[in-house]
N, C-alpha and C positions, 0 to 999 in steps of 0.2 A: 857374266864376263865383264871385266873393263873395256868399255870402248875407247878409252883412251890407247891402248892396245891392242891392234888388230890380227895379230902375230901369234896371239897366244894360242890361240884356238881358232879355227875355219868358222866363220861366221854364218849359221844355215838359214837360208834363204828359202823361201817358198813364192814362187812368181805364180801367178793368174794369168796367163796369155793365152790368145786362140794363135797367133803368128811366131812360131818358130822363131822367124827373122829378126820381131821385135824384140824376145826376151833374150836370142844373142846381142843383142847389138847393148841391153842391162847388160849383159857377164863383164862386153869385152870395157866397157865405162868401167867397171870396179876394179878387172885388172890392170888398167891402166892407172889407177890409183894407188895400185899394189894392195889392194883389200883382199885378202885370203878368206876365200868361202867358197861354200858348196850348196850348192842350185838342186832345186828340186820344183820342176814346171810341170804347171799340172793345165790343159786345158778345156775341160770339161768341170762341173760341179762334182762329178763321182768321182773325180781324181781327186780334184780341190780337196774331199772331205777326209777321203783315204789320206793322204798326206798329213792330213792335219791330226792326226790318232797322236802323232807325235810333235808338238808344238816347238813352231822352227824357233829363232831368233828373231825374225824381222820376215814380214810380207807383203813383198812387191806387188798390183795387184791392175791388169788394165780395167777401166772404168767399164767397159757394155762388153761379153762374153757370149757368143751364141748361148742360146736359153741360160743363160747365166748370168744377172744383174752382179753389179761387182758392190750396188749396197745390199743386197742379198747375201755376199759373203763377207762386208764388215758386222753386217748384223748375227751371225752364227759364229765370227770370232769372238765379237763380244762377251757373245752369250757364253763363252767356253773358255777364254781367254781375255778376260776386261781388258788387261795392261801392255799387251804382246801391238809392237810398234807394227803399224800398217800405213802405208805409201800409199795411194793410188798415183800410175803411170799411164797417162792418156795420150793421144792424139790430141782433143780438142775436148774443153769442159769450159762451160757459161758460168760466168762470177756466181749466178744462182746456185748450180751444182755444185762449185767450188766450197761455197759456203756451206748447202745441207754437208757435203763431205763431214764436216769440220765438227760440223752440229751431230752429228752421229757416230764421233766417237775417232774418226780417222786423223794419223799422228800428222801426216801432210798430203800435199798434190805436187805434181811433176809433169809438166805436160812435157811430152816428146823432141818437141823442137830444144829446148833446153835441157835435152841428157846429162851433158860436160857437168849436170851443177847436181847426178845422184848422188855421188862419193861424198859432197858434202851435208846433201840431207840426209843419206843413211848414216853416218858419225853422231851429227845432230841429234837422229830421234832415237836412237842405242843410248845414247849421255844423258836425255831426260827419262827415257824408259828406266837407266840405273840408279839417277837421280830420284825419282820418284820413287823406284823398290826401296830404295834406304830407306825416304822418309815415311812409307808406308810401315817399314821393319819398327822405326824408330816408335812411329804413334802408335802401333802393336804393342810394343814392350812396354810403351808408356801406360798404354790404358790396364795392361794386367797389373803393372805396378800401382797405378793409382785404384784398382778393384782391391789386390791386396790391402794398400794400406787406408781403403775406404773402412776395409773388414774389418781393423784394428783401429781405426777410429771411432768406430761406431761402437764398438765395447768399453769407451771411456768415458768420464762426465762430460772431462776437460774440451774445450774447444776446439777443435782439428781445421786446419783450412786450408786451401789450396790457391792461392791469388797469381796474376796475369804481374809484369815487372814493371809494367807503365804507372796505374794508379793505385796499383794494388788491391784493387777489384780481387774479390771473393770469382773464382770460377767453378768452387765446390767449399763446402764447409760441412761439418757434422751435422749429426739431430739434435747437438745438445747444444747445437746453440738456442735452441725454445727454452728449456729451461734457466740458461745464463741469460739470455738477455731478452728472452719472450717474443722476438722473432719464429719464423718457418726460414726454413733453409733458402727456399725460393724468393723472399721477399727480399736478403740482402746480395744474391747472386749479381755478378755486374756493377754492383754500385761502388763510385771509388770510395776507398778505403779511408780516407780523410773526411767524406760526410758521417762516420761511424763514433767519430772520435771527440774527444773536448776541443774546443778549438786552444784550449791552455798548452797542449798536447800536442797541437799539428808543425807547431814547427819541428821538433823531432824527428816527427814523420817525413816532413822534407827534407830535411838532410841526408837523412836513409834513402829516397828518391834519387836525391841529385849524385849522391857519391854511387850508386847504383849504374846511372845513367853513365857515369865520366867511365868508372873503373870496372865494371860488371863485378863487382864482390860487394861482400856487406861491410861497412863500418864497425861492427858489432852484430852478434848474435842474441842480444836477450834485451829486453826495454819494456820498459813497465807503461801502462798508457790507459786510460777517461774510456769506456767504449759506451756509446750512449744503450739504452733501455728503450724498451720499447715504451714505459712509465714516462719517458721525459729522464728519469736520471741516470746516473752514469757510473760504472760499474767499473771498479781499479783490475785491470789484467797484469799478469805476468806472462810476455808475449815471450817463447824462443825462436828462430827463427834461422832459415835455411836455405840455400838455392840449391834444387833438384834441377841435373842437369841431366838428359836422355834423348840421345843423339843432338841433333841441331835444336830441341823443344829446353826451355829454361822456363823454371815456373818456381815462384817464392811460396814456402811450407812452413804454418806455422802454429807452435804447442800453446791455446792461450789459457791458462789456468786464474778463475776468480780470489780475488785476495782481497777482498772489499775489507771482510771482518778483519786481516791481519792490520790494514791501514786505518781503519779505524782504532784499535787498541795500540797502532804504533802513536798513530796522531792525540789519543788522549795521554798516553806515557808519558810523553814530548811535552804536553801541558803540563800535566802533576808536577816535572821536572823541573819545568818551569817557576812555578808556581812554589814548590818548595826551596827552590833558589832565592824567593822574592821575600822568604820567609822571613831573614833576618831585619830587611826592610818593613814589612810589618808588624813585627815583635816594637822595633822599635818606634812606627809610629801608634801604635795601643798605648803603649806605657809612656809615652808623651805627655798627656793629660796628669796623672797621679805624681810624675815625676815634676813637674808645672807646679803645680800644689806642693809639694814638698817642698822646692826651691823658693819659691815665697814665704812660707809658714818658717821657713829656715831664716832667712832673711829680716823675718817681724822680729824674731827670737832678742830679747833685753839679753845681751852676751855680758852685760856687767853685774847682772841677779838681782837688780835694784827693785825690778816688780817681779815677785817672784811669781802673783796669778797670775797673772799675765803670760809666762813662760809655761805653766800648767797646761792651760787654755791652749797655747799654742801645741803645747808636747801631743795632747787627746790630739788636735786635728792632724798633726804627723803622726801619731800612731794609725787614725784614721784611713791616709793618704797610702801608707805602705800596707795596709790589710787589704785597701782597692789593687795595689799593682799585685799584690800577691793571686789578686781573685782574678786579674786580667790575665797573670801569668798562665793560671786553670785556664780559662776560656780560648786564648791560641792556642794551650796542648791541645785541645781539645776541637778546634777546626782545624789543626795540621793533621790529627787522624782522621778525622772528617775527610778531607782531603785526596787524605792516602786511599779508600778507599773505605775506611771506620761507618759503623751506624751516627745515627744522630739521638743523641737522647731528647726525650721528649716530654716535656710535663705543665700543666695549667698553669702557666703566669701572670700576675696580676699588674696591669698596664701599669699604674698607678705607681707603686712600689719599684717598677723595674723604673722609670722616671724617675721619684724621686733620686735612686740610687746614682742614676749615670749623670743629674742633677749637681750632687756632690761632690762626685768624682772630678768635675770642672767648675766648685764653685769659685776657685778664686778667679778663671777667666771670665766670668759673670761676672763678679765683683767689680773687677777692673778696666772692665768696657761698660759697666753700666745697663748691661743687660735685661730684658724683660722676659721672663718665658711663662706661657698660658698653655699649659694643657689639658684637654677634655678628653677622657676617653667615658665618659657615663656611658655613652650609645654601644660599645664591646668593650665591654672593660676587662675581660678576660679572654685568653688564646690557647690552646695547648699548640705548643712549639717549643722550640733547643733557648732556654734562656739565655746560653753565652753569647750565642750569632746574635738574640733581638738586643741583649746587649750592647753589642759592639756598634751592631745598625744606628741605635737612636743614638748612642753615641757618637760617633761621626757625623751624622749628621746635623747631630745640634751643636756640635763642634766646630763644624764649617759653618753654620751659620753666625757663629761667632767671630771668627775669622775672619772670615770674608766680609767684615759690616762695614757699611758706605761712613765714610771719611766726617760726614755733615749730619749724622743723626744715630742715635745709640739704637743699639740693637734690638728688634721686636719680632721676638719668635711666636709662633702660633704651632701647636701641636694637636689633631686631635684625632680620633678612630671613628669610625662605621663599619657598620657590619656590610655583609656579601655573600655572595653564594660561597658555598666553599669554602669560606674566611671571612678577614675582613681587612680594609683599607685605613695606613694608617697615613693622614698629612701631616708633611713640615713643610709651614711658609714664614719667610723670612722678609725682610726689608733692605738687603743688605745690599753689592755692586751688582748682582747678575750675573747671566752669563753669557755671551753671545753665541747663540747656537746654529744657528745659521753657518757660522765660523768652526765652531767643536761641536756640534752633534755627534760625530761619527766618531768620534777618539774621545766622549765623555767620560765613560766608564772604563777606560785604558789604564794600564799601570803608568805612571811616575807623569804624568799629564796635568799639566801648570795653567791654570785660562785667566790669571790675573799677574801684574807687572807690581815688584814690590809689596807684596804678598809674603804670609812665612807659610812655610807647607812645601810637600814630599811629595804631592798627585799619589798618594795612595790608598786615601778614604771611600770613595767611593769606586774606584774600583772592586776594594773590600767589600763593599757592603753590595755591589752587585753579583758578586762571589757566593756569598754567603745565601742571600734569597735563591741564588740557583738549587746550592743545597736545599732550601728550605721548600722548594717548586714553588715557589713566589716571584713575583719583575717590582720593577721600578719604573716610572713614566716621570720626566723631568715638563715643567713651566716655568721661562723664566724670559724677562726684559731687562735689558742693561740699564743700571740705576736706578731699578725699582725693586726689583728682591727675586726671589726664587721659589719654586714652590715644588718640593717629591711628593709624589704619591706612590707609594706601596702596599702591593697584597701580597697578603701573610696567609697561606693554607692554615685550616684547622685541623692539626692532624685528633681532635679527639672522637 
């Protein structure tokens, strides 16, 4: 019944007294309140227990009973009755007693001299007896509903979890969380929920906190989010997410499904995309060199015909010049499918010959900086690898080393190979400005990345050529001091 309403129904009473006198003088206190109930006084324990076949409302009860301790009859209510509100109404009870009372289960005390104050302690312990029935009814429902949907999450991969609204502390979670992130269930129980996460991540997670705490609703229902591994690394969830509300109990539910592999082939997509965006900037800076060459060779050209070998000579090395961009034009189709996803072809190269080639391709910027270039490859002079990439490689790079040459001394390249496990190491050192690395290390090999002032160049070359060796499972290791030169060293797998 609601005790907020005493009217509804007769309130049944069951009183403990050996004095007649004293359990009228309880009636006539509640009618004076206007409290409508019906008394049932028993004063003996055979009566006590007879009565109690049918569990009253509320049990009034004096402390000491001939042969009948009145903890003697909270203790068999107990045992029959956990939740049924019990008074004791005494004469006289020592703070000691007061307390065991209290400690064994009884809703209050009343000592006699202050009767005037039952009406207000029976209301009292009816409101918390109905108070507590909810929340017993509520953690009831609650716990068969989180059994059921224990039972359904336990039949999925996906990550099922059940958190507290503060920290978002785990208070249940599946068995599958061992295999998503190599936990036991027990190890992340309690712990808040932001220790789990990347900390890239966590402010996300705050927000969801704080709009939680202001508004008691979600900002969103799904958030993708870092949950760390029991490895150390960290694993992309797709979290959805819920508040289960069950009676007064609020508790956050949440679906986390793994998507590592989706975000890895989203994040490589996002590169190719990239990367064939840049394509046209690469097209153009390959064909820079051959096209260099032509506009020279064009420019020697006698336009008046007066030496005609001479216009010969020159015609051979522009036919020359346009058979190199033709074969450069190959070599981009040919790492843009690469790229896309394409094989690599693969075949013995001879150092030497792919040198001289890329040699002539930039002979007149030799020419006209005065140039030195010494290569040795006696020590591997042959590689099986993709010719167009080792191509492009030595090309840029002796490229740049022409480019880039110090203002006060012509150019002094040094090229030369060693063998290696697995492959082998080719060096270019130069003499030219440097680089300051200390300053660009970390943005070296970036696209469109400029590290000299008055310079000609696109910051595209080396990035390429770090490109390229990735395809080939080869790196690059940069040496270099400002105003003294530079020096790459690259390994080149063997694929034979």
């Amino acid at each position: 019944m609601d005790p907020s309403d005493f009217t509804e129904r007769p309130i049944r009473i069951l009183i403990l007294e050996d004095y007649l006198s004293d359990a009228e003088l309880l009636e006539r206190e509640l009618r004076k309140a206007k409290i409508v109930f019906e008394a049932q006084i028993a004063s003996t324990q055979e009566q006590f227990m007879a009565y109690l076949r049918e569990p009253p409302d509320l049990i009034l009860a004096d402390y000491t009973v001939p042969g009948f301790n009145g903890l003697e009859a909270l203790e068999i209510v107990r045992q029959q009755y956990p939740f049924l509100p019990f008074v004791f109404t005494t004469g006289t009870l020592g703070e000691e007693r007061a307390v065991e009372t209290l400690q064994k289960g009884a809703s209050d005390f009343l000592l006699k001299d202050n009767i005037h104050r039952l009406p207000f302690v029976i209301r009292r312990v009816l409101r918390e007896a109905e108070e507590n029935q909810a929340r017993r009814r509520a953690q009831e429902a609650l716990q068969k509903s989180e059994e059921r949907y224990r039972l359904l999450a336990e039949s999925t991969k996906d990550l099922i979890g059940l958190h507290e609204t503060e920290t978002f502390a785990y208070t249940w979670l599946s068995s599958s969380v061992q295999e998503l992130l190599g936990f036991a269930p027990d190890e992340l129980l309690g712990r808040p929920f932001a220790e789990l996460v990347h900390p890239d991540d966590r402010p996300t997670l705050a927000k969801l906190q704080a709009h939680l705490r202001l508004h008691q609703t979600l900002p969103f229902d799904r958030l993708e989010v870092r949950m760390k591994h029991r490895d150390g690394s960290f694993r992309w969830m797709d979290k959805i997410i819920k508040l289960r509300r069950n009676g007064g109990a609020v508790q956050l539910q949440s679906h986390s499904r793994d998507i590592t592999a989706y975000k890895q082939v989203l994040e490589k997509l996002i590169q190719t995309n990239t990367e064939l965006e840049n394509f046209a900037y690469i097209t153009s800076h390959d064909l820079r060199a051959p096209v260099v060459n032509m506009q020279s060779l064009m420019r020697m050209c006698d336009r008046s015909g007066a030496n005609h070998e001479k216009n010969l000579r020159i015609m051979e090395k522009l036919d020359h010049a346009v058979e190199q961009m033709a074969l450069t034009l190959e070599d981009l189709t040919e790492i843009v499918e690469v790229r896309k996803g394409g094989s690599v072809y693969k075949r013995p190269v001879v150092l030497s010959e792919l040198m001289q080639f890329v040699l002539e391709s930039i002979e007149e910027q030799i020419r006209q900086t005065q140039a030195t270039v010494q290569a040795d490859f006696d020590a591997a002079p042959v590689i099986t690898s993709n010719y167009s990439f080792l191509r492009s490689i030595l090309q840029n790079l002796v490229t740049n080393a022409v480019r880039y040459r110090h203002p006060d001394r012509a150019p002094q390249i040094r090229i030369e190979s060693t063998p290696a496990s697995g492959g082998i190491y080719i060096r270019v050192a130069d003499n030219g400005l440097g680089i300051d690395l200390a300053r660009y290390s970390d943005r070296l090999f970036q696209l469109h990345q400029r590290f000299h002032e008055g310079t000609e160049g696109r910051g595209i070359g080396l990035y390429l050529v770090k490109k390229q060796l990735e395809v080939l499972e080869g790196h690059i290791d940069v040496e270099s001091e400002v105003d003294v030169g530079t020096t790459f060293r690259i390994f080149l797998k063997n694929f034979a």
